[in-house]
GUMAR-325732 format. One record per residue (C-alpha): x, y, z. Coordinates in nm, 4 decimals, always signed. Each point is the difference from the previous one (the first is absolute). Example, Ala and Ser with C-alpha at 12.3 -4.5 7.8 and 13.67 -1.06 7.14 Angstrom:
REM residues 2
[[+1.2300 -0.4500 +0.7800]];
[[+0.1370 +0.3440 -0.0660]];
***
This chain:
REM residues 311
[[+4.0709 +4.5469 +18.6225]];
[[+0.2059 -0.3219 +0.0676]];
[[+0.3901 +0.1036 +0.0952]];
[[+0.1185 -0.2080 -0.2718]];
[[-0.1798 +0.2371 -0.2925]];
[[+0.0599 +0.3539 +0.2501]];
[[+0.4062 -0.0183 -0.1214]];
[[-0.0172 -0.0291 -0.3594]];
[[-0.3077 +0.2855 -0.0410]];
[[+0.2833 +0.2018 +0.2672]];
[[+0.2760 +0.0106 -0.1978]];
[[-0.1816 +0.0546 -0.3301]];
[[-0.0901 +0.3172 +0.1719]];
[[+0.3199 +0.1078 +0.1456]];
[[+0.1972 -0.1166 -0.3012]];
[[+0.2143 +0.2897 -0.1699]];
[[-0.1802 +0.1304 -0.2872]];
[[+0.2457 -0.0202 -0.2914]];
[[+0.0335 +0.3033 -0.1763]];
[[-0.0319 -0.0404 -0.3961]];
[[+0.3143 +0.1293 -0.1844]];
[[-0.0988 +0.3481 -0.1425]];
[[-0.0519 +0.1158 +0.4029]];
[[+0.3680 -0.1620 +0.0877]];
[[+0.1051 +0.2518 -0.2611]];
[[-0.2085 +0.2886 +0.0875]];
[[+0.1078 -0.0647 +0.4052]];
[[+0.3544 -0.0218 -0.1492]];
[[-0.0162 +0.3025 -0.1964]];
[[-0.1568 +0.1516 +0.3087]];
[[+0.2708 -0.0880 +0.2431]];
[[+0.2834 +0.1841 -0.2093]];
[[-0.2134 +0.3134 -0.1238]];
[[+0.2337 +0.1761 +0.2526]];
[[+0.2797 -0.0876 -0.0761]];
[[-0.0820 +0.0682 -0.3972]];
[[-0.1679 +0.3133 +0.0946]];
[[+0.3381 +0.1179 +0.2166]];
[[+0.2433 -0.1320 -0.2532]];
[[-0.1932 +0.2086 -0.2372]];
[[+0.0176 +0.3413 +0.1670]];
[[+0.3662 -0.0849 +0.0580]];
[[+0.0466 -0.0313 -0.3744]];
[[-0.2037 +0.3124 -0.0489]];
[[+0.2566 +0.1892 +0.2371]];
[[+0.2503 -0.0594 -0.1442]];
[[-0.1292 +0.0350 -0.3257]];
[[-0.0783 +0.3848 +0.1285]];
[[+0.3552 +0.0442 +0.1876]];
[[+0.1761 -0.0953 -0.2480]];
[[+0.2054 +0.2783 -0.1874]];
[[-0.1922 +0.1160 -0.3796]];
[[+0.1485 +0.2967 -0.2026]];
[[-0.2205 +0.2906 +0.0720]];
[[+0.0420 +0.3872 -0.0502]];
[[+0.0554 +0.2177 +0.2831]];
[[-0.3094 +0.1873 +0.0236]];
[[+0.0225 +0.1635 +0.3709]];
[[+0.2396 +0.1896 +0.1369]];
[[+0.0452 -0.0307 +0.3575]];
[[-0.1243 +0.3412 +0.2312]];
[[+0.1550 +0.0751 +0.3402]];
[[-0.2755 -0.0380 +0.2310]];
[[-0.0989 +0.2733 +0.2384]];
[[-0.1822 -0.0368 +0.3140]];
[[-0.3317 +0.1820 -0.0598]];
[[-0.1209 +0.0350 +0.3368]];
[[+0.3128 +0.1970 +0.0883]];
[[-0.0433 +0.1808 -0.3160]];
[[-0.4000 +0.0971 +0.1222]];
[[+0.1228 +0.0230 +0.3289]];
[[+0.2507 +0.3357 -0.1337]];
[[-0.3070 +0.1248 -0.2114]];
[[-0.1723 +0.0034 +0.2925]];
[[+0.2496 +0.2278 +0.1775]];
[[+0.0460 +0.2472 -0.2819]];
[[-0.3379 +0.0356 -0.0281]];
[[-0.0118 +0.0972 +0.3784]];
[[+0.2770 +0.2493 -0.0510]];
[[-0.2029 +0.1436 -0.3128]];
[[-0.3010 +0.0437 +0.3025]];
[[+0.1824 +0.1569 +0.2295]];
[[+0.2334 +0.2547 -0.2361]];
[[-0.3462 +0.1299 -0.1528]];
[[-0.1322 +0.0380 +0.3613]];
[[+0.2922 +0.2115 +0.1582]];
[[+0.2047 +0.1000 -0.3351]];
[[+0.3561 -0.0558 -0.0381]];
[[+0.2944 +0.2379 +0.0881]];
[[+0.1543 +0.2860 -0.2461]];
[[+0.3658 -0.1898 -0.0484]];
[[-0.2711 -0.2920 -0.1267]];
[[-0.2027 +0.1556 -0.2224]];
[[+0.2743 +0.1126 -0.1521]];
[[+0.1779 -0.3300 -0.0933]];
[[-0.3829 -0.0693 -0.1773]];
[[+0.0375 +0.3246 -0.1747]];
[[+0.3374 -0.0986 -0.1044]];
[[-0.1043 -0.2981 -0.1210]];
[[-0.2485 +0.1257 -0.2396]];
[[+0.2090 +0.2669 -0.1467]];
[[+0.2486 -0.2929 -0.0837]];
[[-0.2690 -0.2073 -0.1730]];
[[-0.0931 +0.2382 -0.2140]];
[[+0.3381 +0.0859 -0.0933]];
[[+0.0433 -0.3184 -0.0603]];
[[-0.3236 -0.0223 -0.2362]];
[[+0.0792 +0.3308 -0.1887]];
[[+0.3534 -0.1604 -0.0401]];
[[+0.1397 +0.3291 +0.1724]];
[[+0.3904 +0.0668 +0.0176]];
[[-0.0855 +0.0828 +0.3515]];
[[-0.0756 -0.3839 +0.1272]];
[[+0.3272 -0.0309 +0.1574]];
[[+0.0336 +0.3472 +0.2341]];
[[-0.3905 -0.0784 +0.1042]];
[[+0.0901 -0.3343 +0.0679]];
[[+0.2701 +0.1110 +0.1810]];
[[-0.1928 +0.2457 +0.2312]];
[[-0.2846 -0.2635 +0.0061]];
[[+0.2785 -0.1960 +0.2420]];
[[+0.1561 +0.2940 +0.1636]];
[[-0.3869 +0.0455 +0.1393]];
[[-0.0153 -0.3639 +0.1218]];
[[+0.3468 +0.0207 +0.1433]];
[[-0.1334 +0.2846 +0.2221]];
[[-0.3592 -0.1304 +0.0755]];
[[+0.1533 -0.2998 +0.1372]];
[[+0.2483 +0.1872 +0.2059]];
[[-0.3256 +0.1461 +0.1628]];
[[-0.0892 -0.3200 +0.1515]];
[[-0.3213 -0.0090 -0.2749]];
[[+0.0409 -0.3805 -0.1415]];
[[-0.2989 -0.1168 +0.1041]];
[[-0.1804 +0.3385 -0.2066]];
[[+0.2030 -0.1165 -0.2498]];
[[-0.1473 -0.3134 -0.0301]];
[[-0.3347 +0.1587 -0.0222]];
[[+0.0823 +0.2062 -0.2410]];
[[+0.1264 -0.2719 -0.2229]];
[[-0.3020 -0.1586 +0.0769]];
[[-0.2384 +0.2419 -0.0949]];
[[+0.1654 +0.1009 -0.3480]];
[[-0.0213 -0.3767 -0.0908]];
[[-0.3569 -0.0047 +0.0553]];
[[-0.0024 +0.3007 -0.2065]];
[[+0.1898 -0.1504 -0.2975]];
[[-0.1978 -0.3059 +0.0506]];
[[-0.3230 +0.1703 -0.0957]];
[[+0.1699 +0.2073 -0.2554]];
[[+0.0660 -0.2667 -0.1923]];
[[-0.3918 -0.0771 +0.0218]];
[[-0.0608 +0.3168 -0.1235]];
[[+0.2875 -0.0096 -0.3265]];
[[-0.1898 -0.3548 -0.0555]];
[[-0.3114 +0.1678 +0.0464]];
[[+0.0622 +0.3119 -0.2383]];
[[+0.2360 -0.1602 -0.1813]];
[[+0.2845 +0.2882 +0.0531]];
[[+0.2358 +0.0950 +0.2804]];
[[-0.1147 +0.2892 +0.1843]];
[[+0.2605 +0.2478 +0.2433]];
[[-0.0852 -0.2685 +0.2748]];
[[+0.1735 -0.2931 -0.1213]];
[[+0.2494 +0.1849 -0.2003]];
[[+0.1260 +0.1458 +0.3515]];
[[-0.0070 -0.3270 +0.1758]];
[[+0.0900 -0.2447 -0.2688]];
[[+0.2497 +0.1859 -0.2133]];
[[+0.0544 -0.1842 -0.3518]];
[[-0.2495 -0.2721 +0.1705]];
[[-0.2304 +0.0134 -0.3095]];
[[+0.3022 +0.0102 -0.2662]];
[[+0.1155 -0.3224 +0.1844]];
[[-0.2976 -0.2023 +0.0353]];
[[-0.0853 +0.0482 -0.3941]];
[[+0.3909 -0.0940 -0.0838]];
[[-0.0266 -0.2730 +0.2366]];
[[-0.3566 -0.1471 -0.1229]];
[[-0.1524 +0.0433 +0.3385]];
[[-0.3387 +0.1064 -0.1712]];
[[-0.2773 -0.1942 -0.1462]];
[[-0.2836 +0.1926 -0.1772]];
[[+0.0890 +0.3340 +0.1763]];
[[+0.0195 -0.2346 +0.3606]];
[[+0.2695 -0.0489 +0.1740]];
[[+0.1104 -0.3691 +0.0841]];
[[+0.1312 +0.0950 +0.3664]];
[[-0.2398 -0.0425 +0.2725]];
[[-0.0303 +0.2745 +0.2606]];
[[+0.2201 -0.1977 +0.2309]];
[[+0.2801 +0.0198 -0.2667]];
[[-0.0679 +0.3212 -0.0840]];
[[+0.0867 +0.0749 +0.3427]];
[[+0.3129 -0.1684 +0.0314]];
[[+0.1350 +0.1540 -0.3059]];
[[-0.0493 +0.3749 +0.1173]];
[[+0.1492 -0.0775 +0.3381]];
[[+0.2915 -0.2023 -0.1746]];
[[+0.0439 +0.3343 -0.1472]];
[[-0.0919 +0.2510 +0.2730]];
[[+0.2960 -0.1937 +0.2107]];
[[+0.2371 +0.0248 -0.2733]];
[[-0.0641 +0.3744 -0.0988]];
[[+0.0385 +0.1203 +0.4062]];
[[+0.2880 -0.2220 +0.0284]];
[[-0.1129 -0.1980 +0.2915]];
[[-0.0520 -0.3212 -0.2111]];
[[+0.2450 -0.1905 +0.2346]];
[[-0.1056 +0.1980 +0.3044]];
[[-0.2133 -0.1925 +0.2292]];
[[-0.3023 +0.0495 +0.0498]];
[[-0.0301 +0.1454 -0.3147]];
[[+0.1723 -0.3323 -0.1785]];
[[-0.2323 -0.2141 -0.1436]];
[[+0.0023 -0.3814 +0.1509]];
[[+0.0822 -0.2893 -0.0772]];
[[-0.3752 -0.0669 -0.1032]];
[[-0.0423 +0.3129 -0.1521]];
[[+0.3175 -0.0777 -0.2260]];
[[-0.1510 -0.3503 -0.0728]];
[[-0.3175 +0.1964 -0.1363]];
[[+0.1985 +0.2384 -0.2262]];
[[+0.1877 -0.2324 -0.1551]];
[[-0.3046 -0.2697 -0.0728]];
[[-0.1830 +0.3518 -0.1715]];
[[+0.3439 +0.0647 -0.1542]];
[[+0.0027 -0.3697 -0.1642]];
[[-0.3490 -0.0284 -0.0970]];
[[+0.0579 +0.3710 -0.1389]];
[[+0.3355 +0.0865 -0.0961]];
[[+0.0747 +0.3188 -0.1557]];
[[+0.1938 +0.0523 -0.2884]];
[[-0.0509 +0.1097 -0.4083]];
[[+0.0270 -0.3095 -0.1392]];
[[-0.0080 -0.3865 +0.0821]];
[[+0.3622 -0.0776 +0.0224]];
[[+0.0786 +0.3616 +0.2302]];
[[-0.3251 -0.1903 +0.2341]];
[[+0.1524 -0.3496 +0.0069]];
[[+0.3614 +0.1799 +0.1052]];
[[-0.2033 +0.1838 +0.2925]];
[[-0.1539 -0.2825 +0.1144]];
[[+0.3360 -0.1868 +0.0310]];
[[+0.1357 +0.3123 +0.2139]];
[[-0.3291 -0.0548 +0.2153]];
[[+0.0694 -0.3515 +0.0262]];
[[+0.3772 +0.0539 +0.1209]];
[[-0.1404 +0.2619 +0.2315]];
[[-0.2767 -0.2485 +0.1454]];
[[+0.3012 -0.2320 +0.1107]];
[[+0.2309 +0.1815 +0.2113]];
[[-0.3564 +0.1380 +0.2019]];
[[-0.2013 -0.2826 -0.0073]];
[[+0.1898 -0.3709 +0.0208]];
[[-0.3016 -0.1954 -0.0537]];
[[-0.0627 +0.1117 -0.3503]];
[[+0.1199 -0.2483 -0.2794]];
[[+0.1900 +0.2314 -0.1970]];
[[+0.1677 -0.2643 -0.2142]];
[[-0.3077 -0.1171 -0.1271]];
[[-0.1819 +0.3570 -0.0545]];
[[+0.3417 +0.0452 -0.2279]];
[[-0.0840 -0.3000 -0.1903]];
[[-0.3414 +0.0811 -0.0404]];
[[+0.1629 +0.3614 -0.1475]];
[[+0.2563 -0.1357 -0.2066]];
[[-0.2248 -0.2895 -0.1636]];
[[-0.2711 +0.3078 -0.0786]];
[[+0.2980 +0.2143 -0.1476]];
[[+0.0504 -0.2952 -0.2436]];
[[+0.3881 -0.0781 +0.1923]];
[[-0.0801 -0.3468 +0.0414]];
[[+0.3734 -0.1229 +0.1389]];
[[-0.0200 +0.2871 +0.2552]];
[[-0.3616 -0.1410 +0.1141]];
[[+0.1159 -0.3643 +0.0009]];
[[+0.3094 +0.1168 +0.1940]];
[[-0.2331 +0.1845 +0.2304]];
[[-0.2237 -0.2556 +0.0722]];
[[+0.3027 -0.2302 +0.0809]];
[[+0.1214 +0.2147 +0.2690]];
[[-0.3838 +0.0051 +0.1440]];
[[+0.0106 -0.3833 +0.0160]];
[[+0.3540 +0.0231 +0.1783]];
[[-0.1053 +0.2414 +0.2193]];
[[-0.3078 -0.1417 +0.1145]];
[[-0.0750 -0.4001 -0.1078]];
[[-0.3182 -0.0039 +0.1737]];
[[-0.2856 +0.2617 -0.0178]];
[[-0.2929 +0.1681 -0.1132]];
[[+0.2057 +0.1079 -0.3210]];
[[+0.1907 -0.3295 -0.0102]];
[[-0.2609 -0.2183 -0.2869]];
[[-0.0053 +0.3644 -0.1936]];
[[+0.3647 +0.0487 -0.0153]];
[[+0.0259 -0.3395 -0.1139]];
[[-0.2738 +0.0174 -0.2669]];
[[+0.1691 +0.3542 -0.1562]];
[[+0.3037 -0.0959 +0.0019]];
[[-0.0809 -0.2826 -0.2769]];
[[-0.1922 +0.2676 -0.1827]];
[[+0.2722 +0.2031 +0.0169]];
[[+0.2478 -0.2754 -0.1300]];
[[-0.2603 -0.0670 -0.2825]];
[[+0.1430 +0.3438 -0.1363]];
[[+0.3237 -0.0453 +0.0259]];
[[+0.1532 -0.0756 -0.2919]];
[[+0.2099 -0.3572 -0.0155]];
[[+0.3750 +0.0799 +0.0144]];
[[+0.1659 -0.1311 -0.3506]];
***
């Protein structure tokens, strides 16, 4: 092909194509679908962080560490091994025998509760002046897996039997006052269970601030959270004043809790709507930013929804 017609068939091939003017739109539209699609999830953020009036539903738990929690199962149930392989000492077995006599004083409603009591801590006074704490723990070990599994059996049969009138005392009258059952079952887990008879055990012997019969940190966590979920009490406003006391009690042992809010959460449910809104206030104050920050927020309008206007 002559030179002179090479050039012109050249740059008809190499020419830019010109694109027709729906594709400069659609490469437009293209070119800024990030930028839409970012501004949009922005919007959408913001939409979903921003503060809405909404009832407090949850109350906040103190949260236990459960593998220290399995870790002291663990050991008690060791101690259980060992005490039913070598038996414990007299002085021992006769705090356990103490403590039976007292629980079923206790469930007869006996005038005599207070001088068995009495002797029930004389005994544990002495054992412990024997050197026997660890036997100690092993007993208190062993008679909560024995209320644990009496309360299977009152489930079970659906009556108390000598068993867990011994060991639990007025446990039955309490967990029908306190609505603990549900078609004959009881709403505590065995874990819970647990914690409550040793709660007890400590307090009956005396040695509830006596290390190592004390209950941790974790173990305190995990009475209270049962205690909140469960309160006791005969009615709904005698509940909701427990659960405050828990809450004030949660504080001073645990700092992490958010106390202010759980009140608000309390107040708004016992209908005292400038108590929750105050509540709530002092949560935002006291901590700005966190995981109960947008809920605080949101409650606290509900809460002021309530409030009447002032005239």
């Amino acid at each position: 092909m002559p030179k002179s017609r090479l050039l012109p068939t050249l740059q008809r091939i190499f020419r830019p194509v010109k694109q027709p003017p729906d594709a400069e739109a659609r490469q437009a539209l293209e070119g800024s679908a990030p930028f839409v699609i970012g501004l949009s999830l922005a919007l959408v953020a913001a939409a979903l962080g921003a503060p809405r009036a909404t009832e407090p539903l949850v109350l906040p738990l103190p949260e236990p560490h459960r593998a220290t929690l399995a870790r002291k199962a663990t050991e008690d149930h060791a101690r259980v091994q060992h005490a039913r392989e070598h038996g414990l000492s007299y002085a021992v077995r006769a705090v356990g025998e103490a403590l039976r006599r007292y629980g079923a004083a206790v469930a007869a409603k006996s005038g005599e509760s207070p001088r068995l009591l009495a002797k029930l801590r004389g005994l544990m006074r002495d054992a412990l002046a024997q050197k026997h704490t660890e036997e100690l723990l092993a007993l208190r070990a062993a008679q909560t897996e024995l209320f644990v599994g009496a309360t299977h059996t009152w489930e079970h049969r659906g009556r108390e039997d000598s068993e867990l009138t011994e060991l639990g005392g007025d446990f039955c009258e309490l967990a029908r006052r306190s609505g603990w059952l549900e078609d004959r079952q009881l709403v505590l887990g065995d874990d819970e269970r647990a914690l409550l008879f040793r709660t007890r055990w400590n307090e009956l012997t005396g040695v509830a601030e006596t290390p190592p019969f004390a209950v941790t940190l974790d173990e305190q966590r995990a009475r209270f959270a049962l205690l909140l979920r469960h309160p006791s009490g005969k009615g709904r406003a005698e509940r909701l004043n427990r659960q405050l006391g828990y809450v004030a009690a949660i504080e001073k042992l645990d700092h992490d809790y958010p106390g202010a809010f759980a009140r608000g959460v309390l107040y708004y449910r016992a209908e005292a709507y400038d108590a929750a809104a105050e509540a709530f206030r002092i949560a935002l104050n006291a901590h700005p930013d966190g995981p109960w920050t947008l809920r605080a927020k949101n409650h606290l309008l509900e809460a002021l929804a309530h409030v009447p206007a002032p005239d």
